[in-house]
N, CA, C and O atoms as a Tinker XYZ file with bonds, in Angstrom:
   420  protein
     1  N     12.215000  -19.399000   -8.975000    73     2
     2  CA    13.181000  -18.552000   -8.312000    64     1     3
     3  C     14.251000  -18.061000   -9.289000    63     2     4     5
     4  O     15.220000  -17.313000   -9.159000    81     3
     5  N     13.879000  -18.553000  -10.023000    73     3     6
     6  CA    15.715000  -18.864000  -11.353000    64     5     7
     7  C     14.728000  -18.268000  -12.618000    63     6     8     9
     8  O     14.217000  -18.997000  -13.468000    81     7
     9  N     14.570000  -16.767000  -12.552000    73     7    10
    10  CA    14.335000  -16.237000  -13.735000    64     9    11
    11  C     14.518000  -15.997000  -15.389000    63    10    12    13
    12  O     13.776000  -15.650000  -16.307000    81    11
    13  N     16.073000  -16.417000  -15.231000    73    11    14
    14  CA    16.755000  -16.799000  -16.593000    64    13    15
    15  C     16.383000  -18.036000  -17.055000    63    14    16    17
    16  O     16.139000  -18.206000  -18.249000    81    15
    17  N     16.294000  -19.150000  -16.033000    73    15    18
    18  CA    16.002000  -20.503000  -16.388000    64    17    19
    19  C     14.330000  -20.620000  -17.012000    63    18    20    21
    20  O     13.916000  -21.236000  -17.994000    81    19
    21  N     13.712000  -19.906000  -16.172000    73    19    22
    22  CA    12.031000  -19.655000  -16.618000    64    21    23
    23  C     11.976000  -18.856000  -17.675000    63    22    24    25
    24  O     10.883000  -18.669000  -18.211000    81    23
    25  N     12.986000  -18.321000  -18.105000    73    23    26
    26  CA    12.390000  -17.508000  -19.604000    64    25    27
    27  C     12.965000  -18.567000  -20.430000    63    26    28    29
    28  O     12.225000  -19.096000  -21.259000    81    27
    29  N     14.274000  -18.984000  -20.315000    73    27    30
    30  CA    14.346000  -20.101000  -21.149000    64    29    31
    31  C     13.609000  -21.429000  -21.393000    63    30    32    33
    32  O     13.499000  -21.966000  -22.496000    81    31
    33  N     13.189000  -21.825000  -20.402000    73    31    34
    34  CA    12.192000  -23.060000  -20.351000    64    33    35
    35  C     10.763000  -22.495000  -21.420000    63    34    36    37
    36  O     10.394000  -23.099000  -22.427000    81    35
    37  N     10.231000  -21.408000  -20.961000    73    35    38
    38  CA     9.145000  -20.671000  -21.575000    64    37    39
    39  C      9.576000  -20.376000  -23.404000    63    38    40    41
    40  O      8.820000  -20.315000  -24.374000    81    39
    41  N     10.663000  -20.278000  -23.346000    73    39    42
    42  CA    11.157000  -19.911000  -24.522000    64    41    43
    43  C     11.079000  -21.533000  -25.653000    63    42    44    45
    44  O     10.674000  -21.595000  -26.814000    81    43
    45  N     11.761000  -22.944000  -24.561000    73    43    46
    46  CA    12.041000  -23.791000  -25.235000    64    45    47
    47  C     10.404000  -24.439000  -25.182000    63    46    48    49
    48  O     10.075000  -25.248000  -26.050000    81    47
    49  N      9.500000  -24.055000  -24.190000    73    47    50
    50  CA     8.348000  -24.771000  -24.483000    64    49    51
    51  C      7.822000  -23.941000  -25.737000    63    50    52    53
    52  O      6.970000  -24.658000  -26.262000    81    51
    53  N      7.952000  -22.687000  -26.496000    73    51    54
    54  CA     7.498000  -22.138000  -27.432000    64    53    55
    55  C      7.289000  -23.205000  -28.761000    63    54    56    57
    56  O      6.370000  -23.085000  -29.571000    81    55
    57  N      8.204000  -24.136000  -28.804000    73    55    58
    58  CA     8.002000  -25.091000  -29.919000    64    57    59
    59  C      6.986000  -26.302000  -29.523000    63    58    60    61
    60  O      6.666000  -27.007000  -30.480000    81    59
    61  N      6.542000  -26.583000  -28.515000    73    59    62
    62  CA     6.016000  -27.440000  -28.338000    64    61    63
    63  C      3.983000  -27.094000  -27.768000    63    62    64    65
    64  O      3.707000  -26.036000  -27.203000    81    63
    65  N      3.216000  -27.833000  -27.973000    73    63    66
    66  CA     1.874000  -27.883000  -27.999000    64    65    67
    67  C      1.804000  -27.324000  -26.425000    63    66    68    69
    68  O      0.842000  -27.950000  -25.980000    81    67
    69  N      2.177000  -26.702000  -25.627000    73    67    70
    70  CA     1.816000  -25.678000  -24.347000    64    69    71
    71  C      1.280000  -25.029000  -24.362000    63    70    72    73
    72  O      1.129000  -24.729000  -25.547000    81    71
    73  N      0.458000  -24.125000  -23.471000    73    71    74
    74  CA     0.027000  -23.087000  -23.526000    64    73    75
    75  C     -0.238000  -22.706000  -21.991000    63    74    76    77
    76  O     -1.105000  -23.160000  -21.245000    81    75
    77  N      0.845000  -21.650000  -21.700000    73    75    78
    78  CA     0.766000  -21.121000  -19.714000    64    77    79
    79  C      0.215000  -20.201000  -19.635000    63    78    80    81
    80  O      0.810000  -19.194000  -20.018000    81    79
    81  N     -1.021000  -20.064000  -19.171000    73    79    82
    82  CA    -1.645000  -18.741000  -18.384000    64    81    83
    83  C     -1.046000  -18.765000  -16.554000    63    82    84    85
    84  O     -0.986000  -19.589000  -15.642000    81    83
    85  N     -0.802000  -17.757000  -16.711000    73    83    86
    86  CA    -0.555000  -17.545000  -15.303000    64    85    87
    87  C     -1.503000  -15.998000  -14.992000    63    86    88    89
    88  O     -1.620000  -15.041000  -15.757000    81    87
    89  N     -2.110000  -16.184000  -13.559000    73    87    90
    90  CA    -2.988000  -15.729000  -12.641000    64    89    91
    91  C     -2.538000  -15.289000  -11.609000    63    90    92    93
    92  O     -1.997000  -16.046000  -10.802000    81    91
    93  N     -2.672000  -13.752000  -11.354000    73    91    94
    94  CA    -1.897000  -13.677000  -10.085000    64    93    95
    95  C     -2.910000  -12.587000   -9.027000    63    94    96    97
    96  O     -3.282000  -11.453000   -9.326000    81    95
    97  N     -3.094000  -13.077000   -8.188000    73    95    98
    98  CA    -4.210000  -12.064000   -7.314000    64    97    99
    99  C     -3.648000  -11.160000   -6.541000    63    98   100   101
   100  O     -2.777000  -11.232000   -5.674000    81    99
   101  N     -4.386000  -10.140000   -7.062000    73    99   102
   102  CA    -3.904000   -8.652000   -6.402000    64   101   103
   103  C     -3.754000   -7.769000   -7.527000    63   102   104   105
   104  O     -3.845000   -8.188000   -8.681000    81   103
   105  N     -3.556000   -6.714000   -7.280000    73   103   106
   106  CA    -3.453000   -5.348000   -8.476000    64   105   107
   107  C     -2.726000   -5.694000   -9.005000    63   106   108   109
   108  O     -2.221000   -6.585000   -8.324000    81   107
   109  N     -2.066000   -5.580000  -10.178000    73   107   110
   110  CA    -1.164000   -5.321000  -11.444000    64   109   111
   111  C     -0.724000   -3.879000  -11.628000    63   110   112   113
   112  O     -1.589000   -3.009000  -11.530000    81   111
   113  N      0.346000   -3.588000  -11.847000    73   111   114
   114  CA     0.755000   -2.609000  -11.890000    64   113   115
   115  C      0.725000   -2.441000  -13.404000    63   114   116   117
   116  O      0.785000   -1.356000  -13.982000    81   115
   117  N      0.617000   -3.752000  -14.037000    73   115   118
   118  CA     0.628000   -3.729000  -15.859000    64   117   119
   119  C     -0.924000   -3.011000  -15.956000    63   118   120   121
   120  O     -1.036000   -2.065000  -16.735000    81   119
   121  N     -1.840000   -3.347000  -15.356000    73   119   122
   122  CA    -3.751000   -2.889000  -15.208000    64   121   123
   123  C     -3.233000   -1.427000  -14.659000    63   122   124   125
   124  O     -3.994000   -0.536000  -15.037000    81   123
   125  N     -2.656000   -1.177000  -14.241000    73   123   126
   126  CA    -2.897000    0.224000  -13.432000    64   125   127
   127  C     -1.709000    1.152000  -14.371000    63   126   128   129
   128  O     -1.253000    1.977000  -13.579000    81   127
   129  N     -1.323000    1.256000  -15.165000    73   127   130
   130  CA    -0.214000    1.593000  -15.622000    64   129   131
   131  C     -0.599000    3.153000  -15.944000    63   130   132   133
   132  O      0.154000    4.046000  -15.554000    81   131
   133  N     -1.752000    3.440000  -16.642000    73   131   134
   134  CA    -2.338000    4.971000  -16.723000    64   133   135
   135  C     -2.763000    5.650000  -15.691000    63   134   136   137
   136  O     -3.066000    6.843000  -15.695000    81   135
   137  N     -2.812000    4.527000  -14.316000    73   135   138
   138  CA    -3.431000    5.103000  -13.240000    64   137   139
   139  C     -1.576000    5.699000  -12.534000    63   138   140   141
   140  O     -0.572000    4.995000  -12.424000    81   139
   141  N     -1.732000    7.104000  -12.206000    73   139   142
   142  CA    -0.262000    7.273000  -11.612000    64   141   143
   143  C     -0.581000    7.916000   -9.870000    63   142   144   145
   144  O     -1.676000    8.401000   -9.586000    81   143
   145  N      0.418000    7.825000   -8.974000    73   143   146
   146  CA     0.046000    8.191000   -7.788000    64   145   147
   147  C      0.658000    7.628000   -7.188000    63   146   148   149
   148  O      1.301000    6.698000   -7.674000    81   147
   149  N      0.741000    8.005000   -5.606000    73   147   150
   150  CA     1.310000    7.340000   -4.630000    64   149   151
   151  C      0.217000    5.962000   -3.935000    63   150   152   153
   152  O      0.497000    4.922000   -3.339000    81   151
   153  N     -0.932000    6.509000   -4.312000    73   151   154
   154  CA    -1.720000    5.716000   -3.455000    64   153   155
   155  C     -2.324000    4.333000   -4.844000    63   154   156   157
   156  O     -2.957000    3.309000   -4.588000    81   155
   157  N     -1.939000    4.715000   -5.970000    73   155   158
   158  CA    -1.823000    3.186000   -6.528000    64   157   159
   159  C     -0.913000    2.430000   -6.283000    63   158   160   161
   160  O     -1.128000    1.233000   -6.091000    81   159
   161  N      0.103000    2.874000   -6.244000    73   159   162
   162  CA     1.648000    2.362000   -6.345000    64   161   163
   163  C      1.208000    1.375000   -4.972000    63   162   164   165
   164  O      1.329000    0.150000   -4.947000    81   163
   165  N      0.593000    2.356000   -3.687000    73   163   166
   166  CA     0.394000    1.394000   -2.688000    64   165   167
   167  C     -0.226000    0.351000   -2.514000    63   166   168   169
   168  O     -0.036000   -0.466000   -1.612000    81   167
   169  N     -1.023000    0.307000   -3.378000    73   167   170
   170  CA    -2.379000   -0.621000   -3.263000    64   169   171
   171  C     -2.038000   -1.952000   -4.670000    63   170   172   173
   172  O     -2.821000   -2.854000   -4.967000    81   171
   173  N     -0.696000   -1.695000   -5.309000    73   171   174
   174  CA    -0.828000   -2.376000   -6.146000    64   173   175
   175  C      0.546000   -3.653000   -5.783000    63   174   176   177
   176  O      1.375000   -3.377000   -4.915000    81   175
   177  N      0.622000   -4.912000   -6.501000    73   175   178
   178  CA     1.520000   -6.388000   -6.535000    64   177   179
   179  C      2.246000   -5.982000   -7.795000    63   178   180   181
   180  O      1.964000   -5.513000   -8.898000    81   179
   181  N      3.357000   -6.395000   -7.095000    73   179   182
   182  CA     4.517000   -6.897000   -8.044000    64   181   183
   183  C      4.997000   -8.010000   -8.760000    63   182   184   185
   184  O      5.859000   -8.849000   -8.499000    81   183
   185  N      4.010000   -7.776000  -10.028000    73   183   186
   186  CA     3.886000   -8.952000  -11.057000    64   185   187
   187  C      4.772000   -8.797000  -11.857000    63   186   188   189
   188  O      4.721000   -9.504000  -12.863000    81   187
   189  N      5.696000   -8.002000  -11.738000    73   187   190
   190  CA     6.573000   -7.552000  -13.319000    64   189   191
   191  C      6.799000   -8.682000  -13.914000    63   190   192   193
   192  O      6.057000   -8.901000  -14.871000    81   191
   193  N      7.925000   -9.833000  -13.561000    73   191   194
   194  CA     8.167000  -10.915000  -13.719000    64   193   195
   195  C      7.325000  -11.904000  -14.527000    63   194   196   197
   196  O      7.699000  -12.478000  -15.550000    81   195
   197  N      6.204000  -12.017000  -13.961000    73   195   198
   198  CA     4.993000  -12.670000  -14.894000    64   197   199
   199  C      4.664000  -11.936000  -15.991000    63   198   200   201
   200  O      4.561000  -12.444000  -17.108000    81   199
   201  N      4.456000  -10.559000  -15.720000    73   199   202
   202  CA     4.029000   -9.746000  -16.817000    64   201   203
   203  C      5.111000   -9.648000  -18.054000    63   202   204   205
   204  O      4.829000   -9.688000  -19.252000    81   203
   205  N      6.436000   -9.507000  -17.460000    73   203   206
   206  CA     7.280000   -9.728000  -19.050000    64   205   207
   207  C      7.549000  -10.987000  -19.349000    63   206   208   209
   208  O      8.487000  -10.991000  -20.147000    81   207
   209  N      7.015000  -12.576000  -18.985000    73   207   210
   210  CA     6.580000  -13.821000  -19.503000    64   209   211
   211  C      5.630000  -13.378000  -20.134000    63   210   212   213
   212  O      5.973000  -13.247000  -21.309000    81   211
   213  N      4.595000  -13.073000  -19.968000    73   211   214
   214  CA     3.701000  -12.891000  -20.974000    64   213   215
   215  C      3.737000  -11.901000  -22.332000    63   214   216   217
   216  O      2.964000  -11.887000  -23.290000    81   215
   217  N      5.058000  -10.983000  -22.030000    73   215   218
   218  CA     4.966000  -10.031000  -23.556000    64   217   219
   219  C      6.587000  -10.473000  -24.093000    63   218   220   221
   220  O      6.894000   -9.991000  -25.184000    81   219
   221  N      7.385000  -11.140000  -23.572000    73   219   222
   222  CA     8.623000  -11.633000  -23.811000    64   221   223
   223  C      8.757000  -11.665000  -25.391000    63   222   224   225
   224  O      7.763000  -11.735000  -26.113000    81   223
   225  N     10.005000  -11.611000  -25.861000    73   223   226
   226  CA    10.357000  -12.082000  -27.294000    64   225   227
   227  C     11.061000  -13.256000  -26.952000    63   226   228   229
   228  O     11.328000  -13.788000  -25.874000    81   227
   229  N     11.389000  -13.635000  -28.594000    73   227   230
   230  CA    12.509000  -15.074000  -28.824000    64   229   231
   231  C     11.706000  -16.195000  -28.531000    63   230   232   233
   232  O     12.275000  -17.155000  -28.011000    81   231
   233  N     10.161000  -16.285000  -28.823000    73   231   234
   234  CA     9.649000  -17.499000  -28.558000    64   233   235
   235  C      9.298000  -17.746000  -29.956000    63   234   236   237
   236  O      9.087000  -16.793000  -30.706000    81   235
   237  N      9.197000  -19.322000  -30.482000    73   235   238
   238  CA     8.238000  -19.493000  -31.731000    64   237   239
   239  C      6.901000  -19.134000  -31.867000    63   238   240   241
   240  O      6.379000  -18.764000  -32.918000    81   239
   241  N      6.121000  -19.296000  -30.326000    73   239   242
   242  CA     4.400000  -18.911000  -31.016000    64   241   243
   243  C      4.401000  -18.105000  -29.305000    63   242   244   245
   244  O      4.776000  -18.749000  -28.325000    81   243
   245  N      4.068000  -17.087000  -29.227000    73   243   246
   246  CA     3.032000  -16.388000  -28.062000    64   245   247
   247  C      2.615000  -17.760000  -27.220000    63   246   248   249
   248  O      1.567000  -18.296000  -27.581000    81   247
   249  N      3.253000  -18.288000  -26.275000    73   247   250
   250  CA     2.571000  -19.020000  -25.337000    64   249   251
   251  C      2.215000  -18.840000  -24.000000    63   250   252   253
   252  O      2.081000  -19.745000  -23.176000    81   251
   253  N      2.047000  -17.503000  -23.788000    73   251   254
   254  CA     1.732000  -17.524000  -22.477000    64   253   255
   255  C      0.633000  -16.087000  -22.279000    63   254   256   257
   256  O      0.727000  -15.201000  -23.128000    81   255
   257  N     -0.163000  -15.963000  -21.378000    73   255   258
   258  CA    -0.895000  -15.057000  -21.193000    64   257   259
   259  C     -0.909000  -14.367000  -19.458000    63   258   260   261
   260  O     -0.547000  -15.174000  -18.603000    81   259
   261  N     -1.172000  -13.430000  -19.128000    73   259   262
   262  CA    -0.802000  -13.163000  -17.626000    64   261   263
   263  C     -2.147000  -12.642000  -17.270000    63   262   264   265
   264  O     -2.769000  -12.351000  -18.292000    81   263
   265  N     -2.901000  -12.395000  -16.034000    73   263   266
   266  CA    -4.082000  -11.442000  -15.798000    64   265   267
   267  C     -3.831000  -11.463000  -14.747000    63   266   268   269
   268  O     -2.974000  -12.294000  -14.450000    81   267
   269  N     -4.380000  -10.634000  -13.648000    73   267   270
   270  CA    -4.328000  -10.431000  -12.410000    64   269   271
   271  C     -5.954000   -9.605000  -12.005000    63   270   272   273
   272  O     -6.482000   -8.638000  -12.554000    81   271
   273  N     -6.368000  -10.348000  -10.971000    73   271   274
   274  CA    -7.561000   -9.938000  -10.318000    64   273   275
   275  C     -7.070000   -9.747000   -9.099000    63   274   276   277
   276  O     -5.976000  -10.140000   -8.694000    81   275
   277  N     -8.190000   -8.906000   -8.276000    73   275   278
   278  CA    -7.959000   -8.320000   -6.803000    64   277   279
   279  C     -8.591000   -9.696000   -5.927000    63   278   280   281
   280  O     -7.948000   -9.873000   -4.892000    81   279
   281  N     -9.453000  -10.466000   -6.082000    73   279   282
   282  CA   -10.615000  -11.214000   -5.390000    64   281   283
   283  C    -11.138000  -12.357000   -6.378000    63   282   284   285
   284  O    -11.959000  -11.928000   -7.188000    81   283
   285  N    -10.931000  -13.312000   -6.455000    73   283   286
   286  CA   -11.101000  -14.675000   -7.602000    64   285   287
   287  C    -12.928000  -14.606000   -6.894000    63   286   288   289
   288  O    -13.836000  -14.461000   -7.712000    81   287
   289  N    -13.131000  -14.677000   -5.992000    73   287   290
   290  CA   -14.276000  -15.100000   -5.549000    64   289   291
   291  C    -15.244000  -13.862000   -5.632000    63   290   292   293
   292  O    -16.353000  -13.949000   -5.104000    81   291
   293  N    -14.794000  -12.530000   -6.383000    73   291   294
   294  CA   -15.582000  -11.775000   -6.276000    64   293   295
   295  C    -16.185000  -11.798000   -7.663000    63   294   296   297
   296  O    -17.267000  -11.212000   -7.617000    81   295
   297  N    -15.905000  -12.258000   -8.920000    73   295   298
   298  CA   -16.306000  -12.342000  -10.113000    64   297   299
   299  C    -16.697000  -13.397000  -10.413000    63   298   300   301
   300  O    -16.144000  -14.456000  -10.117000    81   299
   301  N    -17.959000  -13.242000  -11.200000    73   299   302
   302  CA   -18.821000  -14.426000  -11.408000    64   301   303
   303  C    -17.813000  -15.513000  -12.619000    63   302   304   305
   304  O    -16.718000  -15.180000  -13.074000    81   303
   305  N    -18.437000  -16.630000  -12.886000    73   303   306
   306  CA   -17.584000  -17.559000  -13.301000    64   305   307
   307  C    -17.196000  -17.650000  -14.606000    63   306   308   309
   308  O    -16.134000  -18.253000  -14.757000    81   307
   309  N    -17.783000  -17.192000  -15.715000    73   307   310
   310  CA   -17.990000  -16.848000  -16.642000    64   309   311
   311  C    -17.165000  -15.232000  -17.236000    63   310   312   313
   312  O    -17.123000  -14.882000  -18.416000    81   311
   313  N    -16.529000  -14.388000  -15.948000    73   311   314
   314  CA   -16.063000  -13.377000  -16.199000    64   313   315
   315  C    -14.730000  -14.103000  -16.174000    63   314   316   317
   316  O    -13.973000  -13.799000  -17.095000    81   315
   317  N    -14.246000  -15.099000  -15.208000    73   315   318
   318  CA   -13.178000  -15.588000  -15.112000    64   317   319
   319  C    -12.655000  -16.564000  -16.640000    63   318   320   321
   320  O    -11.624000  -16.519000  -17.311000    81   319
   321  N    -13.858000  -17.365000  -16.748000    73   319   322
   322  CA   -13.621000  -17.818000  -17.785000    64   321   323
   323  C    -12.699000  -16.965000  -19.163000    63   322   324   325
   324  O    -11.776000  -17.272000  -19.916000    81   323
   325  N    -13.715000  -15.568000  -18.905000    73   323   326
   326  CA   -13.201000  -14.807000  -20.370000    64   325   327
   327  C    -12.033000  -14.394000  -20.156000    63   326   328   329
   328  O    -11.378000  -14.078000  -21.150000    81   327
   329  N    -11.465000  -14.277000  -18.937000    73   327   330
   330  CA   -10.083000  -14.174000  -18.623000    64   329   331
   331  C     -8.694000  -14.682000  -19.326000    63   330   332   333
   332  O     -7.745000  -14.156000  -19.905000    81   331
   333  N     -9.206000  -16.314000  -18.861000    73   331   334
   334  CA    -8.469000  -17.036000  -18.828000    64   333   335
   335  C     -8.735000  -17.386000  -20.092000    63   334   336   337
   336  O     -8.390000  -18.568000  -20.094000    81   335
   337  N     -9.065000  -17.173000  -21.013000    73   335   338
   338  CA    -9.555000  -17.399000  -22.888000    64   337   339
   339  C     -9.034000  -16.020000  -23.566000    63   338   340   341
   340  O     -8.863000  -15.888000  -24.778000    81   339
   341  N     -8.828000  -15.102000  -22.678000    73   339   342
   342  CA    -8.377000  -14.385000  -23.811000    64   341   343
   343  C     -7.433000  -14.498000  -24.438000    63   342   344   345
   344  O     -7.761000  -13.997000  -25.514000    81   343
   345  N     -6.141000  -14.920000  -24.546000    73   343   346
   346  CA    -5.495000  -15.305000  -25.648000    64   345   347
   347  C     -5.350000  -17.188000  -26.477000    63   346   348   349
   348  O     -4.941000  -17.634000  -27.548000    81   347
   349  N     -5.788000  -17.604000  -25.565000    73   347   350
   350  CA    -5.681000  -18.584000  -25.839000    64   349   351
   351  C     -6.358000  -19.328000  -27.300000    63   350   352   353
   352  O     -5.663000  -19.900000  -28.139000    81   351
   353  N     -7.829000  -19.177000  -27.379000    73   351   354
   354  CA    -7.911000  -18.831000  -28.777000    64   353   355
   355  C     -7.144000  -18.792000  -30.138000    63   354   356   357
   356  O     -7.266000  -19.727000  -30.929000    81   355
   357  N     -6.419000  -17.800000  -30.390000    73   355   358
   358  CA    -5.323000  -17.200000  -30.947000    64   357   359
   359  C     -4.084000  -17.902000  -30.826000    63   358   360   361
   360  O     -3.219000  -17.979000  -31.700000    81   359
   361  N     -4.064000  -18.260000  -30.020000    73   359   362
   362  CA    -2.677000  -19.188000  -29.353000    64   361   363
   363  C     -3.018000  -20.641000  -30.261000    63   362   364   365
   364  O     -2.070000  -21.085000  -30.909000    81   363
   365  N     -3.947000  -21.168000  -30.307000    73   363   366
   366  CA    -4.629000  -22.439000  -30.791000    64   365   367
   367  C     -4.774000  -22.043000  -32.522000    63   366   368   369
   368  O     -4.461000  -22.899000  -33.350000    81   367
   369  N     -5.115000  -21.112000  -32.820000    73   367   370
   370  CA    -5.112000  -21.237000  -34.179000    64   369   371
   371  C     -3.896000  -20.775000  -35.219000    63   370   372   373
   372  O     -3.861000  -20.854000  -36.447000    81   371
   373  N     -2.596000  -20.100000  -33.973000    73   371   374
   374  CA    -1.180000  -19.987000  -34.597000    64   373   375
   375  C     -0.858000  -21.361000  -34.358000    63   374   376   377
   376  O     -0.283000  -21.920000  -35.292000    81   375
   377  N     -1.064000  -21.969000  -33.441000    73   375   378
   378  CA    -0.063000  -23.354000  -33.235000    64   377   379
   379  C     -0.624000  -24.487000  -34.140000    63   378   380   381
   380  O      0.012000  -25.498000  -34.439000    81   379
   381  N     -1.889000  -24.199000  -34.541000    73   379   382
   382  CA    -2.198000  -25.178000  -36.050000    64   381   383
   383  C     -1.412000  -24.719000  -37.320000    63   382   384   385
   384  O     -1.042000  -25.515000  -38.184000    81   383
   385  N     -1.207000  -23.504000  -37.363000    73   383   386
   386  CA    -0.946000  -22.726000  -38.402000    64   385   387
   387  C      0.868000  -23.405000  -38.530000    63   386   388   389
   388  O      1.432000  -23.901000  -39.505000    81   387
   389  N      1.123000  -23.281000  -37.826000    73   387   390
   390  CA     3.006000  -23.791000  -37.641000    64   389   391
   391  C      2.912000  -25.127000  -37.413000    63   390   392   393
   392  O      4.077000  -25.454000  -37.192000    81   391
   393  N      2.050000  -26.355000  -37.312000    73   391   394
   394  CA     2.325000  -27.450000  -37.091000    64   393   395
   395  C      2.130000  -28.288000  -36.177000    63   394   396   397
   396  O      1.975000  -29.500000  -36.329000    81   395
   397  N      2.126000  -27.346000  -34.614000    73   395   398
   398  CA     2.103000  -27.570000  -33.159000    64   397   399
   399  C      0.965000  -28.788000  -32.606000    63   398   400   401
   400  O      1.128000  -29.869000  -32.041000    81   399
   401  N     -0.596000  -27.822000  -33.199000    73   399   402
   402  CA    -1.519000  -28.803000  -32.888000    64   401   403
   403  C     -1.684000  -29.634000  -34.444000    63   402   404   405
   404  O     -0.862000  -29.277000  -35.287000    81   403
   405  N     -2.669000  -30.690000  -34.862000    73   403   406
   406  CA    -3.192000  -31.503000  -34.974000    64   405   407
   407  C     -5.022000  -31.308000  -34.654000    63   406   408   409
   408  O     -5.668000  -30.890000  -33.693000    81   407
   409  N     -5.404000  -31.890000  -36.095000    73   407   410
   410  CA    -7.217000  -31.853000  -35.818000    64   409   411
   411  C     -8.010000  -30.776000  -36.265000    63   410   412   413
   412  O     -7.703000  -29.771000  -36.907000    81   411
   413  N     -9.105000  -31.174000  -35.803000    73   411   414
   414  CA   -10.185000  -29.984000  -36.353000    64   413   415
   415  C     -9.795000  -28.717000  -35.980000    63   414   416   417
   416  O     -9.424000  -28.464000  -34.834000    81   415
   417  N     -9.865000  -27.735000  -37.045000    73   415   418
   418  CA   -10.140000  -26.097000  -37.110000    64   417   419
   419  C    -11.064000  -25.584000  -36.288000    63   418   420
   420  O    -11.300000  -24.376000  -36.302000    81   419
């Protein structure tokens, strides 16, 4: 509810081994952004909030990623998967790079 407090928390988990994907069902207005109209605007959720957690500055490493689907149960499991991996990856091989993780490459 406390937006300042969640960018800061997000900000202070930046030093530490985290990594938040957040998922939010329903249109994105961040996905629809080239699409313009009255009748997207209608059909689309108000993720802003999540969406600038996920592109935010003032963190040490990129820890967070955002996606939004219309229907979790309409995409096979493996599409979800690639979802929820797309940054994360990347996220794992900066946070070795600075110290964060520990272990195999």
């Amino acid at each position: 509810m406390d937006e300042s407090l969640t960018k800061s928390m997000l900000q202070s988990a930046s030093y530490e081994p985290l990594f938040w994907q957040f998922m939010a069902i329903g249109k994105s207005n961040k996905s629809l952004k080239k699409k313009k109209g009255m009748f997207n605007s209608l059909f689309t959720s108000d993720f802003r909030f999540l969406e600038a957690l996920d592109d935010m500055s003032g963190r040490f490493i990129d820890n967070a990623d955002f996606f939004s689907i219309e229907d979790p149960s309409s995409i096979p499991d493996d599409e979800l998967y690639n979802l929820l991996m797309q940054e994360y990856p990347a996220w794992v091989k900066e946070a070795r790079s600075k110290g964060l993780l520990q272990g195999h490459k």
